[in-house]
DSSP file (Angstrom, degrees, kcal/mol; ACC not computed):
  #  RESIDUE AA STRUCTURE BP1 BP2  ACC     N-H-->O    O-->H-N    N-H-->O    O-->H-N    TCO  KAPPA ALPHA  PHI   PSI    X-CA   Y-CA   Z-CA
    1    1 A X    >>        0   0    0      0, 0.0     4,-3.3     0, 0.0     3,-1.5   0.000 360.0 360.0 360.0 -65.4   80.4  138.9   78.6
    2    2 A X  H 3>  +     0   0    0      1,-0.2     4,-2.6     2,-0.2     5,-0.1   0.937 360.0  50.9 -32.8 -61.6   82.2  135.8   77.5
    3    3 A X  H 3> S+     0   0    0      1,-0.2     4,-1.0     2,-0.2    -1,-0.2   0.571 110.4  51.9 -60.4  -4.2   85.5  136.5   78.4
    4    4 A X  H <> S+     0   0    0     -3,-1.5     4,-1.5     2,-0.1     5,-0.4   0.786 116.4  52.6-103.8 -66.6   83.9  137.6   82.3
    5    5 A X  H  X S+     0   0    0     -4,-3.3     4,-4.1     1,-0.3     5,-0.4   0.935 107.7  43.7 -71.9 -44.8   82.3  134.0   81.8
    6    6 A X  H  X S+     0   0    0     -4,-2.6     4,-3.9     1,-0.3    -1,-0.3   0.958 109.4  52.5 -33.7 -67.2   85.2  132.1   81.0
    7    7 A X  H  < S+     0   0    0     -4,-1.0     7,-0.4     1,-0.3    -1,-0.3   0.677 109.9  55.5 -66.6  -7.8   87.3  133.3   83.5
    8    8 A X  H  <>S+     0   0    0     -4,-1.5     5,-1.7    -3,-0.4     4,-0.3   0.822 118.8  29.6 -82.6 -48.2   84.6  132.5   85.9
    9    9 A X  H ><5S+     0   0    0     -4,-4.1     3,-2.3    -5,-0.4    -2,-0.2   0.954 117.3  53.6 -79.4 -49.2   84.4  129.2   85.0
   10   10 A X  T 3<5S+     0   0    0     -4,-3.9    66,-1.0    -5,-0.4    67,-0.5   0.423 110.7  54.5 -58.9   7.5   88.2  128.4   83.9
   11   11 A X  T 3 >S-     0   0    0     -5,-0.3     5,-2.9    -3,-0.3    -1,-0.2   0.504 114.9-120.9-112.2 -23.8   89.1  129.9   87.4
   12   12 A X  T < 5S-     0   0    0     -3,-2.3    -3,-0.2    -4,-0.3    -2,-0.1   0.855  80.3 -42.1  74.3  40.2   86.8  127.4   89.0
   13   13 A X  T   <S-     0   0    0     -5,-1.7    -5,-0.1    -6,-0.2    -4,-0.1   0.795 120.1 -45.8  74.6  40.4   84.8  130.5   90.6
   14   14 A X  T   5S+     0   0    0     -7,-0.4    -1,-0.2    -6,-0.3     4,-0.2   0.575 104.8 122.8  84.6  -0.4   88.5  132.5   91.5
   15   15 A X  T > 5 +     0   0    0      2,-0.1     3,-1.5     1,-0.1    -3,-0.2   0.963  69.2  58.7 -55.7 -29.8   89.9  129.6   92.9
   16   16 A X  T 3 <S+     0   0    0     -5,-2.9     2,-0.5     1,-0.2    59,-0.1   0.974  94.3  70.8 -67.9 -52.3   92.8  130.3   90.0
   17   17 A X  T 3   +     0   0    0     57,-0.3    -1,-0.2     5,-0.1    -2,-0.1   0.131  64.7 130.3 -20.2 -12.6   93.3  133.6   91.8
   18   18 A X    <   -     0   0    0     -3,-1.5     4,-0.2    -2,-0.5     3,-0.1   0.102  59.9-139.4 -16.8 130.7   94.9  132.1   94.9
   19   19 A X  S    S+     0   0    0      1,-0.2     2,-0.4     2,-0.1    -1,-0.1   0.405  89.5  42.0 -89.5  -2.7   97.7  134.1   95.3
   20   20 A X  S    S-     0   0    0      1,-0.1    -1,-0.2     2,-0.0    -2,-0.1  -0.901 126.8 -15.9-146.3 132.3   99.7  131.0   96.2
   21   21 A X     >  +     0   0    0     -2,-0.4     4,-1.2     1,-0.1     5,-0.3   0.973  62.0 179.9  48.4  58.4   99.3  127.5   94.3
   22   22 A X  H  > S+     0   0    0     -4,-0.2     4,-3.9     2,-0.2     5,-0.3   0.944  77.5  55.0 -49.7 -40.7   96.3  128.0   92.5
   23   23 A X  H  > S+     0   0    0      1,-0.2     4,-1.1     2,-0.2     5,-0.4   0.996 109.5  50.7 -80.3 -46.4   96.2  124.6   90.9
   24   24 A X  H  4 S+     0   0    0      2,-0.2     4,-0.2     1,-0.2    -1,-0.2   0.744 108.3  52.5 -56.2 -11.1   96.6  122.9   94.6
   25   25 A X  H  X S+     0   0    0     -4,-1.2     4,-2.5     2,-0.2    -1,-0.2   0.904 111.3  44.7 -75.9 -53.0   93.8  124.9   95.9
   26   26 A X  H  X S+     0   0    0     -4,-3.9     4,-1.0    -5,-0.3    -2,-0.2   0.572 113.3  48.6 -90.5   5.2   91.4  123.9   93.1
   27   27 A X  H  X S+     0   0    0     -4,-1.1     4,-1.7    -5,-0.3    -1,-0.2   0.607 113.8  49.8 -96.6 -23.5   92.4  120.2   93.3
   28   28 A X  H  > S+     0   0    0     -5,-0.4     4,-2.8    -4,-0.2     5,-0.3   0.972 111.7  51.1 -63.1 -48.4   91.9  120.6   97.3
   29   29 A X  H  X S+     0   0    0     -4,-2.5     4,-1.8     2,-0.3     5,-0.2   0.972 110.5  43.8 -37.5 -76.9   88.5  122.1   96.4
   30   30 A X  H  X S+     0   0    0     -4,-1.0     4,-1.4     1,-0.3    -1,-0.2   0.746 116.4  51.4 -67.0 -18.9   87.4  119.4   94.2
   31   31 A X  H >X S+     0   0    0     -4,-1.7     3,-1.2     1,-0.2     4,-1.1   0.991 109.7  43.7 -74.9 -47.1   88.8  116.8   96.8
   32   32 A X  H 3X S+     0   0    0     -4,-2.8     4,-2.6     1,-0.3     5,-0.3   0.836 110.3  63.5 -75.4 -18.3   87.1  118.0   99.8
   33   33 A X  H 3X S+     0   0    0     -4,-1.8     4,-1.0    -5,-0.3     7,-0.3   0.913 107.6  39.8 -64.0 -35.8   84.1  118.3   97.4
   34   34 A X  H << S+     0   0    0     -4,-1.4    -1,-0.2    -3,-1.2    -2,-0.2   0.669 115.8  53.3 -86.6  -6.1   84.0  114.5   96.8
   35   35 A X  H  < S+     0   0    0     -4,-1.1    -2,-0.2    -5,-0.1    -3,-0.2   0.933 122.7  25.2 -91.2 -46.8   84.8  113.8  100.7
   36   36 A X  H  < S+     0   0    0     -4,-2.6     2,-0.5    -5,-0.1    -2,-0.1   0.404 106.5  74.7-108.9  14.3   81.8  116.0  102.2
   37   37 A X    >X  -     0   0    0     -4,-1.0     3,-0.9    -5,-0.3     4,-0.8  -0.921  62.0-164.5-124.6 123.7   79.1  116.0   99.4
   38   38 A X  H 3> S+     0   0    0     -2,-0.5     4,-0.8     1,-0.3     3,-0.5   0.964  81.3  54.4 -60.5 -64.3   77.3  112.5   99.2
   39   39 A X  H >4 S+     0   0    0      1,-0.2     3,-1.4     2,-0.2     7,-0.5   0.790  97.2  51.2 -46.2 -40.6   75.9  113.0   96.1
   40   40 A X  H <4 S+     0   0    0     -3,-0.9     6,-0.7    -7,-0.3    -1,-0.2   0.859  98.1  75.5 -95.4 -19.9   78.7  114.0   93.3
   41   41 A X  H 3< S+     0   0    0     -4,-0.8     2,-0.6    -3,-0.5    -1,-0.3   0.719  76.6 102.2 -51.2 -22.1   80.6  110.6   94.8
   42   42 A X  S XX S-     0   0    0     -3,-1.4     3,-3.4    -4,-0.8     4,-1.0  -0.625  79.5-140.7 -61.5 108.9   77.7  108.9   92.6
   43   43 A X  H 3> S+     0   0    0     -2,-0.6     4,-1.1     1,-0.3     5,-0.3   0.895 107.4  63.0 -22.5 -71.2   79.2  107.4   88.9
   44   44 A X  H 34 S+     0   0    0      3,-0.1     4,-0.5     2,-0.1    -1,-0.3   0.751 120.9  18.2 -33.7 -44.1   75.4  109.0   87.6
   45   45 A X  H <> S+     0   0    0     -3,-3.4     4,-0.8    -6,-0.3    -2,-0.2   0.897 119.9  58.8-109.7 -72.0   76.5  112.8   88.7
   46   46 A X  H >X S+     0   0    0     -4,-1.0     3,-3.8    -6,-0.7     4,-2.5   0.776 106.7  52.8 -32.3 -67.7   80.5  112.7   89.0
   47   47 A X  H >X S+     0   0    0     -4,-1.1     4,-2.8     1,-0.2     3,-0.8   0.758 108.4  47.3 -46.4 -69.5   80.8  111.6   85.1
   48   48 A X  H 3> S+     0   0    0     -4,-0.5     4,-2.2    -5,-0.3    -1,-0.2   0.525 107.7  57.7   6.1 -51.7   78.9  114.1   83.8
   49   49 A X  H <X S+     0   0    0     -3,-3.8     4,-3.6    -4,-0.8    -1,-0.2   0.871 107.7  45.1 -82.9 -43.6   80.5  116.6   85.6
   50   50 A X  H <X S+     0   0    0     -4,-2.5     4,-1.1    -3,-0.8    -2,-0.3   0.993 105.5  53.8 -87.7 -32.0   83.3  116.0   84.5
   51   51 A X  H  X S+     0   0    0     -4,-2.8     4,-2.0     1,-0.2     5,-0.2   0.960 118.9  47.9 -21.6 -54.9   82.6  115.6   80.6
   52   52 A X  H  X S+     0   0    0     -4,-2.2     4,-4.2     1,-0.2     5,-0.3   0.895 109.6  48.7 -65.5 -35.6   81.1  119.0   81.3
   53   53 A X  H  X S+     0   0    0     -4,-3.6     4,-5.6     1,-0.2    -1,-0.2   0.911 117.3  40.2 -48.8 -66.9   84.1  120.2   83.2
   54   54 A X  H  X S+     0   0    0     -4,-1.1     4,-1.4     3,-0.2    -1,-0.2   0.853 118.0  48.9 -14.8 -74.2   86.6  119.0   80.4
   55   55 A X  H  X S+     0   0    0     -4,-2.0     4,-3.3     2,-0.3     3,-0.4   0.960 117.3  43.8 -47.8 -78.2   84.0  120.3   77.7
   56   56 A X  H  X S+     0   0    0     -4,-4.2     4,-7.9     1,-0.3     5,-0.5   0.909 117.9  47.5 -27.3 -67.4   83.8  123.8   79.9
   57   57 A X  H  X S+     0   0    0     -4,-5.6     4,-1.3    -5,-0.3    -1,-0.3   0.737 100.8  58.9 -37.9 -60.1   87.5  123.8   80.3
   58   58 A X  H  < S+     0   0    0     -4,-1.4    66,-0.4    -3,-0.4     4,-0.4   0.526 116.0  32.6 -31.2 -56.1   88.5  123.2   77.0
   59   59 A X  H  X S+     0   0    0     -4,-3.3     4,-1.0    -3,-0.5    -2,-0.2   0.758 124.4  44.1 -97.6 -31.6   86.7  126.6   75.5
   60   60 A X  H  X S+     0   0    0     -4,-7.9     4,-2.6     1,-0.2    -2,-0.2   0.778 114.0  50.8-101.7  16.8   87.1  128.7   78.5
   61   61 A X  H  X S+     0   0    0     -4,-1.3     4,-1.8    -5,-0.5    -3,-0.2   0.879 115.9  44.3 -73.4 -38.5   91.1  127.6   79.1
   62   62 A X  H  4 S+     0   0    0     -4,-0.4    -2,-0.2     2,-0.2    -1,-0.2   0.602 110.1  51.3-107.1   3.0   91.6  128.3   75.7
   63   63 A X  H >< S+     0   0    0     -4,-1.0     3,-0.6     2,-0.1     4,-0.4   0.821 109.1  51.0 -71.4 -48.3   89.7  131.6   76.0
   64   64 A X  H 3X S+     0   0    0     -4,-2.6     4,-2.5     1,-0.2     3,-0.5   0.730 102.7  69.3 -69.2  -9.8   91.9  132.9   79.4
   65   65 A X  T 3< S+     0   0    0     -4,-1.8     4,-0.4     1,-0.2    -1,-0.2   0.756  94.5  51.3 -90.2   3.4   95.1  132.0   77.2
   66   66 A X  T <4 S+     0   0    0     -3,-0.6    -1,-0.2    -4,-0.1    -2,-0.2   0.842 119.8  31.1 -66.2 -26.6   94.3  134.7   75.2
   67   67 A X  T  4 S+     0   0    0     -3,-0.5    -2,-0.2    -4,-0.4    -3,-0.1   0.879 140.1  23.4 -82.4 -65.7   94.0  137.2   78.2
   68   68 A X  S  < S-     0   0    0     -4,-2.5    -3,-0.2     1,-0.3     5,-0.2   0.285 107.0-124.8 -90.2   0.8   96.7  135.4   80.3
   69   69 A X        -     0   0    0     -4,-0.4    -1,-0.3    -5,-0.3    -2,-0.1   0.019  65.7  -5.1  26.2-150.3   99.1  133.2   77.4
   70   70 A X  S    S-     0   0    0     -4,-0.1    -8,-0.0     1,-0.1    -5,-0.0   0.007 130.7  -7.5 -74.3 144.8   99.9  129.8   77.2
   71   71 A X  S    S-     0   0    0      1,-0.2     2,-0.2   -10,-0.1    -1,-0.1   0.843  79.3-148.8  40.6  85.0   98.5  127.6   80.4
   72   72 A X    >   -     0   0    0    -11,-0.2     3,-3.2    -3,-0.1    -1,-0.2  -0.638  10.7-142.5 -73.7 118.4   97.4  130.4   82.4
   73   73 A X  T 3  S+     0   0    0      1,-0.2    -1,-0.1    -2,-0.2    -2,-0.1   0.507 111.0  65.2 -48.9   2.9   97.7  129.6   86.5
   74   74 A X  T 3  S+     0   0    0      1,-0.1     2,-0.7   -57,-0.1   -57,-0.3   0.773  90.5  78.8-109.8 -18.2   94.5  131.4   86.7
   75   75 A X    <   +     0   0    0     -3,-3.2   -64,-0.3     1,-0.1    -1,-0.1  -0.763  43.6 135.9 -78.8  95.6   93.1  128.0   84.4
   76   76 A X    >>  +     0   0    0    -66,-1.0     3,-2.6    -2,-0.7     4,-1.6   0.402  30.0 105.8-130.8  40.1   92.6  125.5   86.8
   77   77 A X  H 3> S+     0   0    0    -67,-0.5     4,-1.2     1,-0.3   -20,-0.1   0.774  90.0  62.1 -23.0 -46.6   88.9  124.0   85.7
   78   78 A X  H 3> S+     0   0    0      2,-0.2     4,-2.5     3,-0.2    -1,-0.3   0.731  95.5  50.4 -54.1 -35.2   91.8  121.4   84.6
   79   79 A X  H <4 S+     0   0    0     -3,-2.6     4,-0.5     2,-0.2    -2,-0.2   0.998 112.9  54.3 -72.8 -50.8   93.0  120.7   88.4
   80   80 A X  H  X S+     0   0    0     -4,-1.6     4,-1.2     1,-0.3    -2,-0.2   0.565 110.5  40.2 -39.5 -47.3   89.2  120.1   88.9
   81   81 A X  H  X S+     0   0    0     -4,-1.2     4,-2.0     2,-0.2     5,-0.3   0.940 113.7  50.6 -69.5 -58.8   88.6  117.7   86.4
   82   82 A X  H  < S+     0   0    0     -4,-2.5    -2,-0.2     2,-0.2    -1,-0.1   0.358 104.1  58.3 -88.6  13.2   91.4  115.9   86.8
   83   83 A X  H >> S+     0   0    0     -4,-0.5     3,-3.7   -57,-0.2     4,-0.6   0.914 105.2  52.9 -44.6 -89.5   91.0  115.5   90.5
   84   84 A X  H >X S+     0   0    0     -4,-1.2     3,-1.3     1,-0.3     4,-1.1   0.615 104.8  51.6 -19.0 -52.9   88.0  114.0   90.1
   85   85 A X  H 3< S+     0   0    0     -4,-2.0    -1,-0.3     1,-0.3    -3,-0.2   0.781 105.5  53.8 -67.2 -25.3   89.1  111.7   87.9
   86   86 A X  H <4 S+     0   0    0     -3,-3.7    -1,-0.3    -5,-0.3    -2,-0.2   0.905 109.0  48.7 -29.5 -63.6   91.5  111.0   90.2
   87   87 A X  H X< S+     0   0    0     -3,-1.3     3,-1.7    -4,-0.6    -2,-0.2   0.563  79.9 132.1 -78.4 -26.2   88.4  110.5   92.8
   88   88 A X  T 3< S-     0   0    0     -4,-1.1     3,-0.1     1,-0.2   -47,-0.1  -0.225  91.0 -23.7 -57.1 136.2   86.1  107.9   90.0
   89   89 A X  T 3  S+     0   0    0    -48,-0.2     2,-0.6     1,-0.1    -1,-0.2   0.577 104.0 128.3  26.6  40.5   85.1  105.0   92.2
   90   90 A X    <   -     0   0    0     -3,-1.7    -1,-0.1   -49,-0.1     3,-0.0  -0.909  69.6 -84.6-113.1 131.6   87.6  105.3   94.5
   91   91 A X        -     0   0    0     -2,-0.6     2,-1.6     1,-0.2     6,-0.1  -0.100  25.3-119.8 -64.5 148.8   86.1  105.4   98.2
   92   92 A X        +     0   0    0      4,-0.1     2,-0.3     3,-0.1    66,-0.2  -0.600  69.4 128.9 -75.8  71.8   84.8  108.3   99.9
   93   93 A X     >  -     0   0    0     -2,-1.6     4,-2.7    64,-0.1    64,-0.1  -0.969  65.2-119.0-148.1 120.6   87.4  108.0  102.7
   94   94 A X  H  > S+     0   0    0     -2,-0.3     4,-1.3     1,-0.3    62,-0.1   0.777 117.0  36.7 -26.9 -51.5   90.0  110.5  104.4
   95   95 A X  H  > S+     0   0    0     60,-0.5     4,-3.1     1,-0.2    -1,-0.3   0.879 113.9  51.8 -87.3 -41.5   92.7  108.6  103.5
   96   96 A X  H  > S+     0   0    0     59,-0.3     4,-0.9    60,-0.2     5,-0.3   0.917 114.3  45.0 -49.4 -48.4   91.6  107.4  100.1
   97   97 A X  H >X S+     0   0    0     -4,-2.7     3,-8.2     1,-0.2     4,-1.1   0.835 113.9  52.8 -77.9 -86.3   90.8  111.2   98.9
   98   98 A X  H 3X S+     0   0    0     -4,-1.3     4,-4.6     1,-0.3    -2,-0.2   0.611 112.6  42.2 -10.0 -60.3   94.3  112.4  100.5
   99   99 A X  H 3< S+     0   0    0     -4,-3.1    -1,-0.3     2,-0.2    -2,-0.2   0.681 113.9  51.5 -73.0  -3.3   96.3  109.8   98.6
  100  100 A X  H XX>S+     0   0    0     -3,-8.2     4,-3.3    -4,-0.9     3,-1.8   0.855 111.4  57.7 -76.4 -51.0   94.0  110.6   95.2
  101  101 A X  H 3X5S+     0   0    0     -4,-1.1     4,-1.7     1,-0.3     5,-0.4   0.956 114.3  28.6 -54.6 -53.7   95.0  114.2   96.0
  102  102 A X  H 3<5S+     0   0    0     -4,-4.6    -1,-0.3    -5,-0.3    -2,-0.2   0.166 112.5  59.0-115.1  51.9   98.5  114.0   96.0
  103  103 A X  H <>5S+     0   0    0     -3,-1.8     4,-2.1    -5,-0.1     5,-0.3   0.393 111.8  47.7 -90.3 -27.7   99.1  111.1   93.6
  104  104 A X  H  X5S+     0   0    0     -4,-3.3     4,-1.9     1,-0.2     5,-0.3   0.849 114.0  50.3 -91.6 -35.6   97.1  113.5   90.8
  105  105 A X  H  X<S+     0   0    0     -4,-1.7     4,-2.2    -5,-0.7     5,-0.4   0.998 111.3  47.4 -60.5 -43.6   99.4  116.5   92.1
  106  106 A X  H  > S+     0   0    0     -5,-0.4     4,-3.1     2,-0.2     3,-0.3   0.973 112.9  44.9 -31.5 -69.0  102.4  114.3   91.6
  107  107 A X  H  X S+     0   0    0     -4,-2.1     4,-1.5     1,-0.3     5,-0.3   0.784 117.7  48.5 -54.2 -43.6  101.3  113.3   88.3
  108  108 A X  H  < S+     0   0    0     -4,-1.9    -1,-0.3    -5,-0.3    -2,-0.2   0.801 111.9  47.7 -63.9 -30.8  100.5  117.2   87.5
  109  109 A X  H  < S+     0   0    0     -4,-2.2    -2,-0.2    -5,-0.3    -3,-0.2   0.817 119.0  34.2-110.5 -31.7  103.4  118.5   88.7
  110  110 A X  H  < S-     0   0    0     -4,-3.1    -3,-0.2    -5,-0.4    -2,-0.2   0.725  79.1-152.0 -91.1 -20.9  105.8  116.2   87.0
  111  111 A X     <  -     0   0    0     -4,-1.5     2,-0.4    -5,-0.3    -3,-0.1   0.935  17.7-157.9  56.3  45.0  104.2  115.4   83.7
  112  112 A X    >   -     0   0    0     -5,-0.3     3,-1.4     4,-0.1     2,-0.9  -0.649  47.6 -49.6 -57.2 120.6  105.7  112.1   83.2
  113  113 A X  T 3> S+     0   0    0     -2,-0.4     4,-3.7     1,-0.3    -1,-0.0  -0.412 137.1  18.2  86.0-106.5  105.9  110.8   79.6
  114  114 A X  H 3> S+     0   0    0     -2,-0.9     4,-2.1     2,-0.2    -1,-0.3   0.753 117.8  63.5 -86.3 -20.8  102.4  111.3   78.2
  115  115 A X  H <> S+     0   0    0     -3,-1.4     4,-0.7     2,-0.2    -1,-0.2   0.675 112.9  43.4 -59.7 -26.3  101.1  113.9   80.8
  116  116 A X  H >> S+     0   0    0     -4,-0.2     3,-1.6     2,-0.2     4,-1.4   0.898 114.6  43.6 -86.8 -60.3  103.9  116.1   79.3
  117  117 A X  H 3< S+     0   0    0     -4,-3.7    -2,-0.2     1,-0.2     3,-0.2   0.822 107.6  60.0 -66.2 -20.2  103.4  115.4   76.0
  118  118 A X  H >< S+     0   0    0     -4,-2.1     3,-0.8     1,-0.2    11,-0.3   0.530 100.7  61.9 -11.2 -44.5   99.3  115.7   76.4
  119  119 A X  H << S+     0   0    0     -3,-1.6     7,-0.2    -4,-0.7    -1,-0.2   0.704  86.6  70.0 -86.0 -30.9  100.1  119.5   77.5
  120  120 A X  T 3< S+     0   0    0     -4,-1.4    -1,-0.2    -3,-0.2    -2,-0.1   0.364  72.0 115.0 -78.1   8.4  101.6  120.3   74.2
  121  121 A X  S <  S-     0   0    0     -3,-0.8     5,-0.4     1,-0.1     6,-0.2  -0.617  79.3 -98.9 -79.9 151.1   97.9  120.1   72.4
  122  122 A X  S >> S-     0   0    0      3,-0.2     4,-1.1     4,-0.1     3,-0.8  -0.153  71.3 -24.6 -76.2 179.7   97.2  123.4   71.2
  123  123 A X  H >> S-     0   0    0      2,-0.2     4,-1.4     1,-0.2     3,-0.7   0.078 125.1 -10.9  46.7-131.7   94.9  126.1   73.1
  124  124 A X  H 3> S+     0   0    0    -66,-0.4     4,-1.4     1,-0.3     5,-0.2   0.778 131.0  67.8 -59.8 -34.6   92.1  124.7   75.6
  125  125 A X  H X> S+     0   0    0     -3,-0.8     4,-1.6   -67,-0.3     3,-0.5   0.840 103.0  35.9 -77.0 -53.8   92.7  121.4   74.3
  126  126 A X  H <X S+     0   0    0     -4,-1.1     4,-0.9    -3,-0.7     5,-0.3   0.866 122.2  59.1 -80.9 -38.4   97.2  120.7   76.0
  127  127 A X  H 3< S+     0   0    0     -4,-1.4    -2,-0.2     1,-0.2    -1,-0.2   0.783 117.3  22.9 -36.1 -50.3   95.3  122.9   79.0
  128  128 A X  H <X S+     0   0    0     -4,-1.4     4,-1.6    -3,-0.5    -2,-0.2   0.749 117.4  61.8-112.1 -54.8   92.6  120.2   79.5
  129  129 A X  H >X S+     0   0    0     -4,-1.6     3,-3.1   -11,-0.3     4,-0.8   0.902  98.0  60.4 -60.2 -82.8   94.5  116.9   78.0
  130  130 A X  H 3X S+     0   0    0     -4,-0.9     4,-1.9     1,-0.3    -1,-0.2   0.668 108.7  53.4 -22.2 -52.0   97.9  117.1   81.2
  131  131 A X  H 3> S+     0   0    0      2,-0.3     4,-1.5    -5,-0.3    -1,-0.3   0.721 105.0  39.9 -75.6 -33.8   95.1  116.7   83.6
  132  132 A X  H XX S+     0   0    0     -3,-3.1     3,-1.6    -4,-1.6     4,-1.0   0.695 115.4  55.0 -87.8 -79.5   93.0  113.7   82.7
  133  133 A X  H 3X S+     0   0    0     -4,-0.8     4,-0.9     1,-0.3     3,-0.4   0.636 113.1  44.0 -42.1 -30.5   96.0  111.9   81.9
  134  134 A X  H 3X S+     0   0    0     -4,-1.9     4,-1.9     2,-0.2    -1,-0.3   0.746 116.2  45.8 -67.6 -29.4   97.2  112.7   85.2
  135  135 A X  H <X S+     0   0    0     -3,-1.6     4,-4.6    -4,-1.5    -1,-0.2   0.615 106.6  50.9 -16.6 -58.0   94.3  112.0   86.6
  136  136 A X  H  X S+     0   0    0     -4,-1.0     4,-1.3    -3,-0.4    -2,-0.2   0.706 112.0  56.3 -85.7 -17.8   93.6  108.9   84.9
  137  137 A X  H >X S+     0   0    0     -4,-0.9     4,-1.3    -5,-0.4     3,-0.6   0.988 111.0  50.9 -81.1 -61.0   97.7  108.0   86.3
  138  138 A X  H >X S+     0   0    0     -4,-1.9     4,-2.0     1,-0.3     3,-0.8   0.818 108.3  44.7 -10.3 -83.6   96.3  108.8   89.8
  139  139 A X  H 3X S+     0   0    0     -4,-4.6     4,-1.6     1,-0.2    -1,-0.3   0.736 116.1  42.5 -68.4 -21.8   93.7  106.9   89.8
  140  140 A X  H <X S+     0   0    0     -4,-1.3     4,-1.7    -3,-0.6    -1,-0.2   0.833 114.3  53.4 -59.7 -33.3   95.2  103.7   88.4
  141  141 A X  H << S+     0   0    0     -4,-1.3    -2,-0.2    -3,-0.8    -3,-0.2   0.752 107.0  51.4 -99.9 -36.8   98.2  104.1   90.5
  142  142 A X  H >X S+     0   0    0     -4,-2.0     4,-1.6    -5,-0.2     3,-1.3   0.901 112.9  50.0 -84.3 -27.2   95.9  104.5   94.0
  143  143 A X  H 3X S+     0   0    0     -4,-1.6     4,-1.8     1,-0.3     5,-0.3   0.977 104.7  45.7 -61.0 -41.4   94.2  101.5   93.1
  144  144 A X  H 3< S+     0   0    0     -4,-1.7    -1,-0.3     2,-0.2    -2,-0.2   0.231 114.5  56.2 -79.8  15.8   97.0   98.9   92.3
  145  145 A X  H X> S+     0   0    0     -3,-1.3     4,-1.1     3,-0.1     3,-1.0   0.739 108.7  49.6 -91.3 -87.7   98.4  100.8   96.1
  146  146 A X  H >< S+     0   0    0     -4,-1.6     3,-0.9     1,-0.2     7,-0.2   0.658 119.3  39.9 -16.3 -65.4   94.6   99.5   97.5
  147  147 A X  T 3< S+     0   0    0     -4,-1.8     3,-0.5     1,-0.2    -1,-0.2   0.920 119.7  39.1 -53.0 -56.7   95.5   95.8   95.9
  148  148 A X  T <4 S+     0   0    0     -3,-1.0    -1,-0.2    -5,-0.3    -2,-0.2   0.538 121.5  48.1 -90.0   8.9   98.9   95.5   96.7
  149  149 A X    XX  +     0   0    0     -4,-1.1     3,-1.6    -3,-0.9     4,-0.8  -0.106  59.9 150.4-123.5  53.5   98.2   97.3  100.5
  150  150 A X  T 34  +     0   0    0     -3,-0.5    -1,-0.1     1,-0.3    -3,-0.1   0.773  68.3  73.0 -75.4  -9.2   95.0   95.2  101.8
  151  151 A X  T >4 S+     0   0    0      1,-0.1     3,-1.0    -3,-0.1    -1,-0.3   0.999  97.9  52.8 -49.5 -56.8   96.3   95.8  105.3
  152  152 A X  T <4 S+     0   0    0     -3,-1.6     2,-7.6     1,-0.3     4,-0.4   0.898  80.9  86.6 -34.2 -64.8   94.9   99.7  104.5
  153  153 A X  T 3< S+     0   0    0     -4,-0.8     4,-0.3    -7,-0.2    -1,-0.3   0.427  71.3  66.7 -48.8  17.1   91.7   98.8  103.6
  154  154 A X  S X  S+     0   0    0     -2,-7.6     3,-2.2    -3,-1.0     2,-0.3   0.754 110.9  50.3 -81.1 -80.5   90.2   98.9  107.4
  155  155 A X  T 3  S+     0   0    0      1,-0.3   -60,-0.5    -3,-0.3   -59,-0.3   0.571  92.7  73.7 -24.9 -20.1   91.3  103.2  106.5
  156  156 A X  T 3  S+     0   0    0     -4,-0.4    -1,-0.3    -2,-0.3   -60,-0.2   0.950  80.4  93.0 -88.7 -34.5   89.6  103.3  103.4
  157  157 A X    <         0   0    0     -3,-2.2   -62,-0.1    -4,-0.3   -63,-0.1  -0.244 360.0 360.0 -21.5 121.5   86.5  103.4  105.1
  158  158 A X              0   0    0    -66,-0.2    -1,-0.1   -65,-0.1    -3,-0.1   0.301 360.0 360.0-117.4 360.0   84.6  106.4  106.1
């Protein structure tokens, strides 16, 4: 019954099952989740979710690499989180979420520096770690864009 729960959560409900790009499906998921649902764009609910997401990740990532080995596509509970984090305080905007979305793919996909070395924690733990640091590169990196691009900011706007 655990391992059925893991993969259910570590999958993000089958989004890791995508037969093509799982982990850009569940970081599209979790963006269009922060563009059309009012509510998880609130600091009160988004943080939370993601502790729990992390938390979640973290035991059932390191549960599917037993089933799947190391840093299973089928784990992406990771993409999820670290969209989001991506998505903290950043405005609820077409353009805003796009450019969150693919700066944290960027970031994912290339593992610069500390994203790479992050990945190398064992089990649930290098699964979970790539992705908030990429995350957290994301989101620093589309703000100082906002700052140094204040013509945009009419787009950032809903």
């Amino acid at each position: 019954m655990l391992k059925v729960l893991a993969k259910v959560i570590g999958s993000a409900f089958g989004l890791g099952y995508a037969p093509f790009a799982p982990g850009t499906v569940a970081s599209a998921a979790a963006a269009l989740v922060y563009l059309y649902v009012p509510l998880i764009r609130e600091p009160l609910w988004l943080v939370p979710m993601i502790l729990l997401s992390v938390a979640l990740g973290v035991w059932s990532g390191g549960m599917m690499e037993h089933e799947y080995g190391e840093d299973p596509s089928q784990a992406v509970i990771d993409e999820v989180a670290g969209q989001w984090i991506a998505l903290l305080f950043i405005p609820a905007s077409p353009l805003a979420v796009l450019l969150a979305f693919i700066l944290f793919r960027i970031f994912d996909i290339l593992k610069p520096g500390p994203v790479d070395w992050a990945q190398r924690l064992p089990g649930g733990w290098g699964i979970m770690a790539d992705d908030v640091l990429a995350g957290v590169f994301a989101n620093l990196s589309l703000r100082a864009m906002m700052l140094a691009l204040p013509m945009l900011h009419s787009g950032w706007a809903i």
